[in-house]
N, C-alpha and C positions, 0 to 999 in steps of 0.2 A: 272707439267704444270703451277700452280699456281707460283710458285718462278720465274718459264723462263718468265711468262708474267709483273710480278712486276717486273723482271729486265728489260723488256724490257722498260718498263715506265720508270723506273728511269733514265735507260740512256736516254732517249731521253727527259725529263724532264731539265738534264742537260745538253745536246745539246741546247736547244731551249732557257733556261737562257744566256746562254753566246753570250756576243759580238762577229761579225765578226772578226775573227784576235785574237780574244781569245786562251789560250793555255790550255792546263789543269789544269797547276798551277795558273791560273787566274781565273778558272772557281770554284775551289776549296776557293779559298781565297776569290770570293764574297759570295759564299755561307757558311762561318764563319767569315764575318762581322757580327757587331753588327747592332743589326736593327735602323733604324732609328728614332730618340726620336716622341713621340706623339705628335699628330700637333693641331694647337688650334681648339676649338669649336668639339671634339671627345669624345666619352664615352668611359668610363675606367674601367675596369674591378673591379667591387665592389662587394666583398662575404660579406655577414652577417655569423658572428661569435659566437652571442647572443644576447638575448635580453627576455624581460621580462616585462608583467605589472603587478604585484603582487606578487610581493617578500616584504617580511614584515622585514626578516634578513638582509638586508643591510642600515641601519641608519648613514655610512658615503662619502651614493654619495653626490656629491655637482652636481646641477642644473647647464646647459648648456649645451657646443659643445666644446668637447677637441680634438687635435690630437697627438697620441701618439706616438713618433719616435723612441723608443726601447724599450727593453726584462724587462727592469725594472722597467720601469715608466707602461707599458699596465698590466705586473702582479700585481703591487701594485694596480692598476683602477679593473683591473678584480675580485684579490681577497676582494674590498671594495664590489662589484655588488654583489660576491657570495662569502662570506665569510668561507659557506663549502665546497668546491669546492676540490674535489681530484686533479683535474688536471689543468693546462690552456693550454689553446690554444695555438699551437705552432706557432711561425710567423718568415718566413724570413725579419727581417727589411734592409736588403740589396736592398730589389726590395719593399717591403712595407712598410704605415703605417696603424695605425689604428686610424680608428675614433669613438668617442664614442660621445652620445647624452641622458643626461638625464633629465626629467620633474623634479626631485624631489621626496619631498612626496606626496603624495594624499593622498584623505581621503575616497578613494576604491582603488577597482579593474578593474574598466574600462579604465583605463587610459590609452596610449599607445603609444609607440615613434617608427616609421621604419624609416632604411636608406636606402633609397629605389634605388638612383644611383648618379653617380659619373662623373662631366663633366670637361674637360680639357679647361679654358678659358684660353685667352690670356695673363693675368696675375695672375689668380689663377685656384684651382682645385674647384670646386663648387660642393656640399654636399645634395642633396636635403633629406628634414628631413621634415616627416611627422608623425604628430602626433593626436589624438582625445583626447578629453576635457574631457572624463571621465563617456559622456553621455550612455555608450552600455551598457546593461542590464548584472553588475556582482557583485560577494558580496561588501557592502559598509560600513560593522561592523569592516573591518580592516584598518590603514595603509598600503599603499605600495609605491614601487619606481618604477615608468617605466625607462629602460633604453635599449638600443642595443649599440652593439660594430659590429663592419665589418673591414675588408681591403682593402686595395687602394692603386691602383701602388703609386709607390712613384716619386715624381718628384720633382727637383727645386724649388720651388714657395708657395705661402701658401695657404692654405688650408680654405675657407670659408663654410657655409653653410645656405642655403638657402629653407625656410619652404616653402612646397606648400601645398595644397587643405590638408585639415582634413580628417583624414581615416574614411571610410564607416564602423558603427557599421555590425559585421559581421549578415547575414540575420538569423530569429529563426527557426526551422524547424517547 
């Protein structure tokens, strides 16, 4: 019963796609066109990948906002952030890249950098990067690095990134 009614959907899903005058080999062929590219002022689909504010083991991030466009330049960033690292992350850079955003050193652990989403402008893809100064209550006897890495459709265009509001120390119980 279940199969005869999802076929029933489907055909008539692809009935109701197709133009007047349409044939089946037209109705076939709009539905494995490619989709049409993202249009300006859209959010983009952005995964976090990693990220960390107290890692002591990574002493060769360098401070900023990179974008990373392949398998070899994101392993050699990734294995700097996590230098034990069994594995990295696997990434299609055919449809993605990756963006990475890091404070540096500190002189704790409160420190904290998210990327939190990803907006298609008109001439670039815009990063919003938030981050906290270090004020939330966490050990402060160590060095660390804050850093996050994420994905992002890949497009065309460059890539900027843009700091909003300072993250909320998270509340104490």
């Amino acid at each position: 019963m279940l199969k005869r009614t999802l076929s029933t959907l489907l055909c008539l899903a692809a009935v109701a796609c197709a133009d007047e005058g349409d044939d089946e080999t037209q109705v076939i062929a709009n539905a494995a066109a490619a989709p049409l590219p993202f249009e300006s002022n859209t959010l983009l689909e952005l995964m976090p990948l990693d990220s960390a504010s107290c890692v002591t083991e990574s002493t060769a991030l360098v401070p900023g906002f990179t974008v990373l466009q392949d398998a070899q330049s994101f392993h050699d960033a990734y294995l700097a952030a996590r230098p034990n690292a069994a594995q990295v992350p696997s990434i299609d850079f055919a449809n993605y890249v990756v963006v990475k955003s890091v404070l540096g050193q500190q002189g704790g652990c409160g420190a904290r950098v998210e990327l939190t989403s990803a907006i298609n402008r008109s001439e670039s893809v815009e990063i919003e990067v938030r981050t906290s100064n270090g004020d939330c209550t966490a050990p402060t006897d160590r060095i660390s690095f804050a850093f996050a890495f994420a994905k992002v459709n890949r497009l065309a265009k460059p890539y900027t990134h843009q700091e909003s509001d300072a993250l909320e120390c998270p509340s104490m119980p």
